[in-house]
C-alpha positions as CSV (number, residue, x, y, z in Angstrom):
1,X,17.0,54.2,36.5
2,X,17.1,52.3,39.7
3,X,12.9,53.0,39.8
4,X,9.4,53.7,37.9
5,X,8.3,56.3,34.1
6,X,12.3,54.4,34.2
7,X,13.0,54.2,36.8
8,X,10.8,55.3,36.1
9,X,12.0,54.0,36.4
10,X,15.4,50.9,32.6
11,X,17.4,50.6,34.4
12,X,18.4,47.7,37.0
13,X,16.5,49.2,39.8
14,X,13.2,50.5,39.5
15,X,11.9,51.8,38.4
16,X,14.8,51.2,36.6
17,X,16.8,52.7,39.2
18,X,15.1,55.3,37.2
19,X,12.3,54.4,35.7
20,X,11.2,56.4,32.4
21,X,8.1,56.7,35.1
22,X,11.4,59.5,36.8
23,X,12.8,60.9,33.6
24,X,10.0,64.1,34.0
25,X,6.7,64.2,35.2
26,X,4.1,61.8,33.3
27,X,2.7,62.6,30.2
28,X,-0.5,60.9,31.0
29,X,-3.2,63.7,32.9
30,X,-7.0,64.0,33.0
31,X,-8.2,67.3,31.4
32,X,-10.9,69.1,33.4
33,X,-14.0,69.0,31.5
34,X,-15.4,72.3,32.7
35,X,-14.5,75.4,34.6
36,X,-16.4,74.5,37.1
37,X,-14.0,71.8,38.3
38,X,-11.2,74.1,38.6
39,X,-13.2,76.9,40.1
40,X,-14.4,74.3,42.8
41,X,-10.8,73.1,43.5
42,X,-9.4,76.6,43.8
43,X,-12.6,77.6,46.8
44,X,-11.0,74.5,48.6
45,X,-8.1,75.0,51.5
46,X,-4.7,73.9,49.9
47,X,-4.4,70.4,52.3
48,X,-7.8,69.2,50.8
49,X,-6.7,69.2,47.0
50,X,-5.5,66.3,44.8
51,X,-2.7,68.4,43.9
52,X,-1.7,69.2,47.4
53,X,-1.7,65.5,48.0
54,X,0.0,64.4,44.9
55,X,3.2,66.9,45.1
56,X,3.6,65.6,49.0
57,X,3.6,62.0,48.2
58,X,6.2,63.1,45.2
59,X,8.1,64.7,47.8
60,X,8.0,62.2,50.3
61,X,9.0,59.3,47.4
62,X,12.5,61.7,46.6
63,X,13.0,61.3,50.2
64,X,12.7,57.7,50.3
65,X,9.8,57.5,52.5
66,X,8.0,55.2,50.7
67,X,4.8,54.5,53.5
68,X,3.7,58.3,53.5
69,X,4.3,58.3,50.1
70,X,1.8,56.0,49.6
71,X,-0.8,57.1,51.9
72,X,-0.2,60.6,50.5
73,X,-1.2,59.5,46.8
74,X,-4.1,57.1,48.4
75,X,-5.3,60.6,49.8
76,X,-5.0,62.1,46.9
77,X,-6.8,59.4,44.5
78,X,-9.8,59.9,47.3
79,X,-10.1,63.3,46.1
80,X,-9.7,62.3,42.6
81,X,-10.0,58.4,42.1
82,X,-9.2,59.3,38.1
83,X,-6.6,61.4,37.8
84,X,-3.9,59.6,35.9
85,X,-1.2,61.4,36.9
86,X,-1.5,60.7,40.4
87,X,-2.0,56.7,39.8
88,X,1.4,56.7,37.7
89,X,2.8,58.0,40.3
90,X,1.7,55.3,42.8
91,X,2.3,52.7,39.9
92,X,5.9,53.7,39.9
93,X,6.7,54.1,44.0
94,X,5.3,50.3,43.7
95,X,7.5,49.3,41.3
96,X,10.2,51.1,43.8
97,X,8.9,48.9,46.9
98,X,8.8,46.0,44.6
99,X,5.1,45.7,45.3
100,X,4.4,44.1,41.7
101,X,1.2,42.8,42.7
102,X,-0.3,46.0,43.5
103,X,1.2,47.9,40.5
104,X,0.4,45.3,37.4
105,X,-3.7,46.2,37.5
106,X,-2.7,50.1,37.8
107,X,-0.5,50.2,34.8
108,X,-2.8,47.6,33.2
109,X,-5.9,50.1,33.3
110,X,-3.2,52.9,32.2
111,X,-2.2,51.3,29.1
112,X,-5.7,50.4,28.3
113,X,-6.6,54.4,28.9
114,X,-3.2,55.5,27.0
115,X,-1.8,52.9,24.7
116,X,0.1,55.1,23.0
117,X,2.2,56.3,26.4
118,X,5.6,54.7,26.0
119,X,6.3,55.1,29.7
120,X,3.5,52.8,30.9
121,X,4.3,50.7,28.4
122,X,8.4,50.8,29.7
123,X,7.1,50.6,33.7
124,X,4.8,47.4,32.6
125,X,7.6,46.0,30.8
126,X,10.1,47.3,33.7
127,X,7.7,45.2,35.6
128,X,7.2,41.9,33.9
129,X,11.1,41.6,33.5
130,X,12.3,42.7,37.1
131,X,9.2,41.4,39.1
132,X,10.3,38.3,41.1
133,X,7.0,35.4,41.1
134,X,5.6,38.1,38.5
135,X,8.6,37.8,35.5
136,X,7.5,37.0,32.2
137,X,9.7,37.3,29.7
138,X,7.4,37.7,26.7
139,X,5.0,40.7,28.2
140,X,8.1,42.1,29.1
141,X,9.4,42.4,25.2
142,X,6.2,43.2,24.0
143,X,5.5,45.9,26.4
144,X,9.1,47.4,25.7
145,X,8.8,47.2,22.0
146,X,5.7,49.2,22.1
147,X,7.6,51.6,24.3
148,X,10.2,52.1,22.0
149,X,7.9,52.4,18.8
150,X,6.4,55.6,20.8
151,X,9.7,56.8,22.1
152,X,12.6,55.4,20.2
153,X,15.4,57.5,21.0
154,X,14.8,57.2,25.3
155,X,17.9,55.6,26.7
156,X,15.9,54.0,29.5
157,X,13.5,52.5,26.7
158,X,16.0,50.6,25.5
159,X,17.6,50.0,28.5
160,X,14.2,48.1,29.4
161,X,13.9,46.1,26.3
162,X,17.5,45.1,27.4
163,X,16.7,43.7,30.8
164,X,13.7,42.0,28.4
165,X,15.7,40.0,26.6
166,X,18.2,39.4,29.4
167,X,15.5,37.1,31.6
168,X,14.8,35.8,28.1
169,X,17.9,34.6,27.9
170,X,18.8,36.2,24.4
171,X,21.8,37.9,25.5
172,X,23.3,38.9,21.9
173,X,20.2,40.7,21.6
174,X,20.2,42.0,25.3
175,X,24.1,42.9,24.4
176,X,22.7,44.8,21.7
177,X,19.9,46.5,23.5
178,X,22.1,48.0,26.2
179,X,24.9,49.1,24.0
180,X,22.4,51.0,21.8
181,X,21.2,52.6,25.2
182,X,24.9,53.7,26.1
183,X,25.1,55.4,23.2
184,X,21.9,57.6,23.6
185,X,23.1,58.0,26.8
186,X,26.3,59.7,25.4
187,X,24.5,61.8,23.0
188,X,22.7,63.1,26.0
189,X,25.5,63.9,27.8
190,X,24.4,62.1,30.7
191,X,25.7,62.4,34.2
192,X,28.1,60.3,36.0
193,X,25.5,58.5,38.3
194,X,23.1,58.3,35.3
195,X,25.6,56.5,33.2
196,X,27.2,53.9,35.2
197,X,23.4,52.6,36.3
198,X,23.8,52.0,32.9
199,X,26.8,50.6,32.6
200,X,26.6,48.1,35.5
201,X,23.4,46.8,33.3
202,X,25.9,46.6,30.3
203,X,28.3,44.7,32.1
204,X,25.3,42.3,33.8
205,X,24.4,41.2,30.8
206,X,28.1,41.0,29.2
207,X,29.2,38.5,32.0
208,X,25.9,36.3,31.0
209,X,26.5,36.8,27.4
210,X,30.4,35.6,27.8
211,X,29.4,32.7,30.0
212,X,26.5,31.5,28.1
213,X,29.2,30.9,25.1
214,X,31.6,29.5,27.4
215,X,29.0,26.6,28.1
216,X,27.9,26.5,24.6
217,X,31.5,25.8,24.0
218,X,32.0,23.3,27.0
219,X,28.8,21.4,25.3
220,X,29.7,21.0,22.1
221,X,33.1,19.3,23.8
């Protein structure tokens, strides 16, 4: 949760701390159309492939060092400017450097390719709810519900569709949301640092829920 697939990635810090984007590597991946592709790939020295590239920017983003990250991928994407995989993965270390801008059109042209991927859909939604100048509260539910249609029994989906409603300002719902993400959580068996990323959301949107009432009440007075 605290990035990216939810965190990656979510969570409340990309990507959601973990973005579903950080859950396991993406689903999303180009299929090479012939053997000759592979056959080519395998004749080149190991610092010249996209893979090389891609698993050193992946290592590079564990370590926090987000810049070489990033030029590691852009290497990569040189070599391969339509691997999917590798443009996830530069989605989410945006979405961890709170680079919005830059990740929106990447995720955009991923859900185009793979509607049907309910971890673009929670990074876009991650995105539109967490994304400063960029928030927007509706993409945000839509792109979370279509996560969860895909993937409905991912904590961090929910956990997403939470923070959704949350800048929406329906908090019973956001209440809701999060709880039902808790209790996935549980049935995971979750560890400790997993869980109370969780429950620091819970208890974000329990304070606003409480004093959203508390001024209903004041109001009506």
């Amino acid at each position: 949760m605290g990035l990216p697939l939810a965190a990656q990635e979510a969570p409340p810090e990309p990507a959601p701390a973990q973005t579903a984007a950080e859950e396991e590597s993406p689903v999303v991946t180009n299929a090479v159309e012939s053997g000759d592709a592979a056959q080519a790939e395998e004749t080149e020295p190991p610092e010249t492939r996209p893979k090389f590239f891609l698993e050193t920017g992946m290592q590079y983003a564990d370590e926090g060092e987000y810049k070489e990250a990033e030029r590691a991928y852009l290497h990569a994407l040189e070599k391969d400017p339509e691997d999917a995989t590798i443009r996830f993965r530069l989605s989410t270390l945006y979405l961890k450097m709170h680079r919005y801008k830059d990740a929106e059109p990447i995720l955009k042209k991923l859900a185009e390719e793979n509607p049907e991927n309910a971890r673009i859909q929670n990074n876009l939604s991650w995105l539109y709810a967490t994304g400063g100048e960029m928030r927007n509260s509706e993409k945000a539910l839509r792109h979370a519900r279509e996560a969860i249609l895909e993937d409905p029994n991912s904590p961090s989906m929910w956990n997403t569709l939470a923070e959704g409603y949350y800048v929406a300002g329906r908090y019973d719902k956001a209440l809701r949301s999060t709880e039902h993400a808790l209790e996935l959580l549980r049935l995971e068996n979750a560890g400790e640092e997993r869980m109370q990323s969780f429950l620091s959301q819970h208890r974000k949107i329990k304070r606003a829920q409480e004093a959203f009432k508390l001024l209903e009440g004041t109001d009506e007075e």
